[in-house]
DOVEX-165924 format. One line per field, with one value per residue (C-alpha): x, y, z; residue number from 1. Coordinates in nm, 2 decimals, padded with zeros to 4 digits. Each point is the difference from the previous one (the first is absolute). Layout:
N
px <- [X  ...]
py <- [Y  ...]
pz <- [Z  ...]
drenmar <- [NUM  ...]
//
This chain:
311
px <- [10.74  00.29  00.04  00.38  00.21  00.38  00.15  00.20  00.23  -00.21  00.31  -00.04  00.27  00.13  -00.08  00.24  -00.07  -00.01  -00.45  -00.05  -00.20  00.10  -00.04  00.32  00.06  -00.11  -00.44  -00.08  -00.29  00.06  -00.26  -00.03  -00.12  -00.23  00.25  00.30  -00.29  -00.02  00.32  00.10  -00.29  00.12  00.37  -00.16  -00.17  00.31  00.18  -00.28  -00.11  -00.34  -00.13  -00.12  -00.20  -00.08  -00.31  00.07  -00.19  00.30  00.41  00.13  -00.14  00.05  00.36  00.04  -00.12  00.20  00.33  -00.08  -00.04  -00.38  -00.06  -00.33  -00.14  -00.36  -00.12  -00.39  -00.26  -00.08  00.34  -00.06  -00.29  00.17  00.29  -00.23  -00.08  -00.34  -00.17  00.17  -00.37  -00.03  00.15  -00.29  -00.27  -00.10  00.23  00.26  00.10  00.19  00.25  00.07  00.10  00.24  00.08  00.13  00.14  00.22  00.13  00.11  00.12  00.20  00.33  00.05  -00.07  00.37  00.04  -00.37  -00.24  -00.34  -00.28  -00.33  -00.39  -00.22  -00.37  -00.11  -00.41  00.11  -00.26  00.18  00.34  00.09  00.18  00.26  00.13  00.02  00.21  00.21  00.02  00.09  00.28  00.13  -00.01  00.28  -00.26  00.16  -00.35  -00.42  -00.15  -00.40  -00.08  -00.25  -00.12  -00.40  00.11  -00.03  -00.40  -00.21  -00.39  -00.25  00.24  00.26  -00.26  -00.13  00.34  00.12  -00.30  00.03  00.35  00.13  00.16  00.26  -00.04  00.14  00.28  00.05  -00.03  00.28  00.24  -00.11  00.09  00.36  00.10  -00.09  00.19  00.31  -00.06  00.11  -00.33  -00.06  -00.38  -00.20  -00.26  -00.22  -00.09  00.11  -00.25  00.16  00.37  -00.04  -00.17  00.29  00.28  -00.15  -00.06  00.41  00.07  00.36  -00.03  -00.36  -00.03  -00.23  -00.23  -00.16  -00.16  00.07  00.35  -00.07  00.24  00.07  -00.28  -00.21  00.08  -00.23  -00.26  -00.01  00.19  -00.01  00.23  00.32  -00.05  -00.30  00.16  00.29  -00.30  -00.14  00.34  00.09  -00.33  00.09  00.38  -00.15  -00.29  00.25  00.24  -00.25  -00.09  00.38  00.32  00.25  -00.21  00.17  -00.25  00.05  -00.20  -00.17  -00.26  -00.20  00.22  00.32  00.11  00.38  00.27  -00.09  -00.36  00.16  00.27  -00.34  -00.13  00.35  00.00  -00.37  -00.06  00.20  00.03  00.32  -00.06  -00.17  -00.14  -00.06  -00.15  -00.12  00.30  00.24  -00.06  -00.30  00.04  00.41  -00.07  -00.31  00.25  00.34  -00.14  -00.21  00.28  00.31  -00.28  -00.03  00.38  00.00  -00.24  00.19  00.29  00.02  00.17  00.23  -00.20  -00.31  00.09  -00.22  00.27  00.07  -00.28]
py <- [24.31  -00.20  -00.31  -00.12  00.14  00.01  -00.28  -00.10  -00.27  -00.28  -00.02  00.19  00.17  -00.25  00.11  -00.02  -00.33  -00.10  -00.01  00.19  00.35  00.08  00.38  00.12  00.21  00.32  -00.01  00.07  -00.11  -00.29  -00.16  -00.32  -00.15  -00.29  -00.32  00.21  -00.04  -00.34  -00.04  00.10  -00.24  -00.31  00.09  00.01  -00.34  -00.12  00.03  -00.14  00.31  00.07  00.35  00.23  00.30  00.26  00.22  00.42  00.26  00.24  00.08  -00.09  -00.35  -00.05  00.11  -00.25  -00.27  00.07  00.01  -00.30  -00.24  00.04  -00.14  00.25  00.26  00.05  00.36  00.04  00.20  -00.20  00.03  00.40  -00.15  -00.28  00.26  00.27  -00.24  -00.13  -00.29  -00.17  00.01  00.34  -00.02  -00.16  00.27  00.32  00.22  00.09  00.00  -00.37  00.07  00.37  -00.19  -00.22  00.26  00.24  -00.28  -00.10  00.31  -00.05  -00.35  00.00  00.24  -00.22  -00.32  -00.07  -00.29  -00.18  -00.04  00.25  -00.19  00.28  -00.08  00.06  00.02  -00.14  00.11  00.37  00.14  00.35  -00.15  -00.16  -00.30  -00.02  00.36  -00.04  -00.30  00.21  00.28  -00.26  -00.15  00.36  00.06  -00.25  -00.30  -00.38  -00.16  00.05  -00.24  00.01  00.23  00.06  -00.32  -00.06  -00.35  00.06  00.08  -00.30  -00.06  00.22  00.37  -00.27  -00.12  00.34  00.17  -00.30  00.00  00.35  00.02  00.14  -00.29  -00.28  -00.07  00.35  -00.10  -00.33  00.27  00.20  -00.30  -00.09  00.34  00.04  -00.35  00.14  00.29  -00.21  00.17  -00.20  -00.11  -00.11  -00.13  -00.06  -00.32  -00.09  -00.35  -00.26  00.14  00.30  -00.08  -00.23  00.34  00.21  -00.27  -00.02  00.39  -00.01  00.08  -00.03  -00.03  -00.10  00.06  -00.24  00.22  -00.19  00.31  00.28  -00.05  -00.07  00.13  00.36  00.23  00.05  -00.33  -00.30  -00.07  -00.35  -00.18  -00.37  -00.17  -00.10  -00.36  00.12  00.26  -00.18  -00.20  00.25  00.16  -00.34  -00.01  00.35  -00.13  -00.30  00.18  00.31  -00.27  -00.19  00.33  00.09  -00.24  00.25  00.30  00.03  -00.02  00.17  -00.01  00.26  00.12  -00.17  -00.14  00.03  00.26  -00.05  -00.26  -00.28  00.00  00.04  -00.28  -00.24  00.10  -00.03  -00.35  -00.04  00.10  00.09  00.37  00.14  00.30  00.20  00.38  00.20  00.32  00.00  -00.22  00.17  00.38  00.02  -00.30  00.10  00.39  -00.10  -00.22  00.20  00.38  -00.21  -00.17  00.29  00.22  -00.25  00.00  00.35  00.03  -00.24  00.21  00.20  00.37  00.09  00.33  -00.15  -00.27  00.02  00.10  -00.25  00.01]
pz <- [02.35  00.18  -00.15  00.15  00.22  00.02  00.07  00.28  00.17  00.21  00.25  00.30  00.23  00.32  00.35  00.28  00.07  -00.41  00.03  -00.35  -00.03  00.36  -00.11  00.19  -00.27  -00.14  -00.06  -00.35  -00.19  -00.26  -00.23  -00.13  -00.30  00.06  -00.12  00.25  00.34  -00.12  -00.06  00.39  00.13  -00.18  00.12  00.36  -00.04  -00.13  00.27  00.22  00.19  00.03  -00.22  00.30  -00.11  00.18  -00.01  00.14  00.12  00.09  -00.15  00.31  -00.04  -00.34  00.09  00.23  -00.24  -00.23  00.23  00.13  -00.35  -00.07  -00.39  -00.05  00.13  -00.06  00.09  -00.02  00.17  00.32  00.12  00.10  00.20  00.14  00.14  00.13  00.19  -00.13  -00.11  -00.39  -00.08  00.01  -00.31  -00.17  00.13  -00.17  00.18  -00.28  -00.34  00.02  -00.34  00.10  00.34  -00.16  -00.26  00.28  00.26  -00.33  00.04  00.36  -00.07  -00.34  00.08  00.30  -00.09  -00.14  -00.26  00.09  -00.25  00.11  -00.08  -00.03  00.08  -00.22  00.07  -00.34  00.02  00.03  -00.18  -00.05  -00.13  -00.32  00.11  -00.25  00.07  00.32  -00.08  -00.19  00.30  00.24  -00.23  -00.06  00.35  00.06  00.06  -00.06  -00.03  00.07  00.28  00.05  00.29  00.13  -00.13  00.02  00.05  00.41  -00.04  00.02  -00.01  -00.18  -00.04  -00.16  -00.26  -00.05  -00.07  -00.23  -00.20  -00.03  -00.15  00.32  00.15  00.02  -00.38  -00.10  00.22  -00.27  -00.26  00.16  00.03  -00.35  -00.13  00.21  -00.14  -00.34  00.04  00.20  00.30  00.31  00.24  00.29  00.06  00.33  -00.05  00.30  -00.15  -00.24  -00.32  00.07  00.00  -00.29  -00.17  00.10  -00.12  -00.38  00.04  00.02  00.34  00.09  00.37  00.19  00.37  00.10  00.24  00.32  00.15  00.18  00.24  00.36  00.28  00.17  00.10  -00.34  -00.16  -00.06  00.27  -00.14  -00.27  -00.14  00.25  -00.13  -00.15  -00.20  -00.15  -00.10  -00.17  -00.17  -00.09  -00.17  -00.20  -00.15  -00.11  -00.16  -00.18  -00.12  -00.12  -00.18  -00.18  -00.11  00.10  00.09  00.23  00.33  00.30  00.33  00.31  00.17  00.28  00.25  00.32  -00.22  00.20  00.16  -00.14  00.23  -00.20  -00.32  00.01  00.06  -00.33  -00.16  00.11  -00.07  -00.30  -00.40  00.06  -00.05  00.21  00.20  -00.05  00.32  00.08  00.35  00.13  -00.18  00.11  00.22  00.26  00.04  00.08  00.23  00.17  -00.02  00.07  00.30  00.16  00.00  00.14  00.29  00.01  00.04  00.25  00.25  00.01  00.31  -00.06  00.34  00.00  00.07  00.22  00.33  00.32  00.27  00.28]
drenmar <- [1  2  3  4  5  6  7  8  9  10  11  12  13  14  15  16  17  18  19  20  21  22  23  24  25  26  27  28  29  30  31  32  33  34  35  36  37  38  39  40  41  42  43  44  45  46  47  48  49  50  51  52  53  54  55  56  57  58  59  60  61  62  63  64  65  66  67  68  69  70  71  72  73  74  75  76  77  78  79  80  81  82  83  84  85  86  87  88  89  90  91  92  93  94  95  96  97  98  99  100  101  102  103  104  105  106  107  108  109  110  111  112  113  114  115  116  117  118  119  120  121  122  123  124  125  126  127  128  129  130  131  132  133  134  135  136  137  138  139  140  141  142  143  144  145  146  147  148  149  150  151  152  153  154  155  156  157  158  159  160  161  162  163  164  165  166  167  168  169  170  171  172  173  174  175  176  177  178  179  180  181  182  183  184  185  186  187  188  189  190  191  192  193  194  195  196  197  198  199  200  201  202  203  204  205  206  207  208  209  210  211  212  213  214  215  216  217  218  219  220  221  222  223  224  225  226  227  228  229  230  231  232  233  234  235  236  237  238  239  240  241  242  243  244  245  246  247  248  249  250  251  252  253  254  255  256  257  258  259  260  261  262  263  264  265  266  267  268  269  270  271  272  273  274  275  276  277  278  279  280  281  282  283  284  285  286  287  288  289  290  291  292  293  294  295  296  297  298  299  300  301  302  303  304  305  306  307  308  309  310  311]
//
């Protein structure tokens, strides 16, 4: 079973316009050991920049990430979903095997993802897998790190109560931190309240995206999300309660109406996190946006050949 994995320099290669991991040159796949990820996201909060991480559901956007200076990439299985153009949720519905998903989209995403870190999902409660060899997989695969998706931690109510007490929900996903931190695996961990981020940070998590529901925006985001002020509240109460439960975790937001820069430099200046993770705004929102509008662009154009003749 892998227990280490080679090591490897923290620097990473200047971009044109000196932004490290810029990805101009050649993709290949690198792996890091757990203290080398960490060692690149202290370097970035060094220098004051905020860590940026970047879920994806295709190469080409994974690619792009990389190019342009993304710290993580996380690859799990709602991002297929999310770019086949349906709902993130879909994700959490009984419509595929959710670690074959990630299993095969690490496949797509690891040759090009240059000199980023992969971060892999892991659906913890999958009652055919044995966790720890699919840790091992992942890591052989060329994974930097484990993150807790699909997490149970979006259910609520009555299903949410049934599932935890039934050892298929959120506290499996502790479990999985737990046993990643045991094995020095790099994680990154989803919490959806303060009990849970605390859980997470003494479970060992490196990074915790503090998760405010499901992103709004575009054509199959959020209906409606907490409006901005209240989820900077609620984001806050997660830092404080991770920090409480180990000094030194790094907290990032994520979700709700955190959905384009403007909306994410509030909860910058808000709040303690020193990041942000996004999966929606990163690769759905600018596709939605960017395939929309050259179409548009397109379309006005007026070929001579067509032009109506002069009545």
């Amino acid at each position: 079973m892998i227990r280490a994995q080679p090591p490897r320099s923290p620097d990473r290669a200047a971009g044109r316009d000196g932004a490290r991991g810029s990805g101009m040159e050649e993709d290949r796949m690198h792996r890091y050991a757990r203290s080398e990820v960490n060692a690149r996201l202290g370097a970035t909060i060094e220098r004051g920049e905020p860590l940026v991480i970047a879920g994806a559901g295709i190469g080409l956007v994974a690619k792009a990430a990389a190019r342009a200076g993304i710290d993580l990439l996380m690859v799990y299985n709602t991002g297929p979903f999310r770019m086949a153009g349906h709902g993130s949720l879909a994700g959490y519905l009984a419509y595929g095997d959710a670690n074959a998903m990630t299993l095969d989209l690490g496949r797509e995403i690891l040759p090009v993802a240059g000199d980023t870190p992969v971060i892999g999902g892991i659906g913890a409660a999958d009652p055919f897998r044995d966790v720890p060899q699919l840790i091992d997989q992942m890591l052989a695969m060329g994974f930097s790190g484990i993150t807790n998706v699909p997490t149970a931690g979006l259910y609520d109510g009555t299903f949410r109560r049934h599932i935890d007490a039934t050892g298929l929900g959120y506290p499996r996903e502790i479990d999985l931190i737990r046993t990643c931190r045991d094995l020095d695996v790099f994680t990154v961990a989803y919490a959806f309240s303060p009990d849970e981020a605390r859980a997470m940070a003494e479970a060992g998590a490196d990074v915790i995206g503090a998760h405010v529901g499901l992103t709004s925006g575009g054509w199959i985001g959020a209906a409606s999300t907490l409006d901005l002020d209240a989820a900077c509240a609620a984001t806050q109460e997660m830092v404080l309660a991770a920090k409480a439960g180990r000094a030194d975790v790094l907290v990032v937001a994520h979700g709700g109406p955190f959905e384009d820069p403007e909306s994410v430099a509030r909860v910058f200046a808000a709040t303690d996190v020193v990041g942000y993770l996004g999966a929606s705004s990163i690769e759905r929102l600018p596709v939605e946006r960017a395939v929309s509008g050259v179409v548009r662009d397109f379309k006005a154009l007026r070929p001579r050949a067509t032009a109506r003749p002069p009545e």
